[in-house]
N, C-alpha and C positions, 0 to 999 in steps of 0.2 A: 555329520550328515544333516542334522537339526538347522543348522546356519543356511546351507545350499540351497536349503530348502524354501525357507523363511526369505531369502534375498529374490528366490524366483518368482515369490508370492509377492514383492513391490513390484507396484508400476512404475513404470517410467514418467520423469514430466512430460508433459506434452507442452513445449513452448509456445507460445502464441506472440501474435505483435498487436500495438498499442491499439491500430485501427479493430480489430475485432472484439474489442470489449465490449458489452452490452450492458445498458441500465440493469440492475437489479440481479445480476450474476455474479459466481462463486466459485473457487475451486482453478484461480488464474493463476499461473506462474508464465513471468517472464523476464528479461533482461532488459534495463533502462536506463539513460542515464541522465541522471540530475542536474537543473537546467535553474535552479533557482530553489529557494529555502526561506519561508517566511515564518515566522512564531506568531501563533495567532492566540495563541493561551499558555500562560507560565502564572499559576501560583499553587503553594502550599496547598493542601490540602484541608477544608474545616475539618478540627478538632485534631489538627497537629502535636503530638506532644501529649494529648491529654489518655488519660486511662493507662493504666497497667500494660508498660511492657512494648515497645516499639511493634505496632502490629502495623497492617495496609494502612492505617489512616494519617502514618508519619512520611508516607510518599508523596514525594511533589508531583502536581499534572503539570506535563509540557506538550503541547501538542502546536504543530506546524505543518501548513501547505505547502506541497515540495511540486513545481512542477516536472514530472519524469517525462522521458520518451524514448523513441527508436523512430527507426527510419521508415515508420507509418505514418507517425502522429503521437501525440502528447495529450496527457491528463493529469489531473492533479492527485495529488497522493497526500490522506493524511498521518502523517507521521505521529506515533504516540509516543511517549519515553525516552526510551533508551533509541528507540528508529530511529529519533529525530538528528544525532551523533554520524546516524551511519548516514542519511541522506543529504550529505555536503553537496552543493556544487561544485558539479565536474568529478564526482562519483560515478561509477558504473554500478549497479546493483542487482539482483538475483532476486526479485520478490516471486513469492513460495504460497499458494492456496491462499492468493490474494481474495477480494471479494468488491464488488462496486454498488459501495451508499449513494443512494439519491440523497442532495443537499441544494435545498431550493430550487429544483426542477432538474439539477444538474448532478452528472455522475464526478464521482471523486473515487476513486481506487484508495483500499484500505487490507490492512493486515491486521487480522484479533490473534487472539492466543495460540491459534489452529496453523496458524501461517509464521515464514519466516521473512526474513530480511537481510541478506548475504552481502558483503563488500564486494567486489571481486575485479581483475582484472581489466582496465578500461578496454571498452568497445572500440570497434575499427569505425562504427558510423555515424551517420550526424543525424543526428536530431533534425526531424519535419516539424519546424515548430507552426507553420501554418496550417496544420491539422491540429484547432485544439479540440480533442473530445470532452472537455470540463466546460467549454462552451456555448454547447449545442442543450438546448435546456427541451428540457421533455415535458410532457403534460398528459396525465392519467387519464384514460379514457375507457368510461364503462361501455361493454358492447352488448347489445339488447339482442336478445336471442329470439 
């Protein structure tokens, strides 16, 4: 009965598409599909190898801008690790309590430990690639009260 119970207690996702993402928001899942895949950082990590015992600092950093989409609009996604495998082009993928980092004025969609990153069967739709939302560059504005 412990289980039924526990499963009634998840939420559902609540999908959302490309165009309603917002600078500086959290907690996104949706479905995209992979449009391009650049590496923008690949090396070793300082102090590889050294100290006792293969611990985090024998990990290599790989990270790469993946541009993803759906049939709203597109944004850049950065891929860390092991993401960056799953985010081939011409992927469909299932990102899970995504979040969107400002990166020089401009949003990029990202997944940390809290979030997932699923392969999954390709999508029926095409990519709006003339909606890029990694584009559109934003600028911080304090409001005087």
């Amino acid at each position: 009965m412990a289980t039924a119970a526990a499963a009634a207690a998840k939420r559902k996702p609540v999908f959302i598409k490309v165009d309603q993402l917002k600078p500086v928001t959290s907690g996104h899942t949706l479905v995209a599909k992979v449009l391009s895949s650049k590496t923008v950082l690949q090396k070793a990590r300082a102090g590889a190898g050294a100290g006792p015992g293969p611990g985090p600092a024998a990990k290599p950093t790989k990270i790469a801008e993946c541009l993803i989409g759906d049939e709203t609009g597109c944004v850049l996604f950065t891929a860390r690790n092991e993401q960056v495998d799953m985010l081939k082009p011409g992927n469909t993928v299932i990102i899970r309590n995504a979040k969107i980092d400002m990166f020089k004025g401009s949003m990029r969609l990202a997944v940390d430990k809290w979030g997932r990153v699923e392969v999954t069967e390709a999508a029926s739709f095409d990519v709006k690639e003339d909606n890029n939302l990694s584009l559109v560059e934003y600028e911080l504005v304090n409001v005087e009260e």
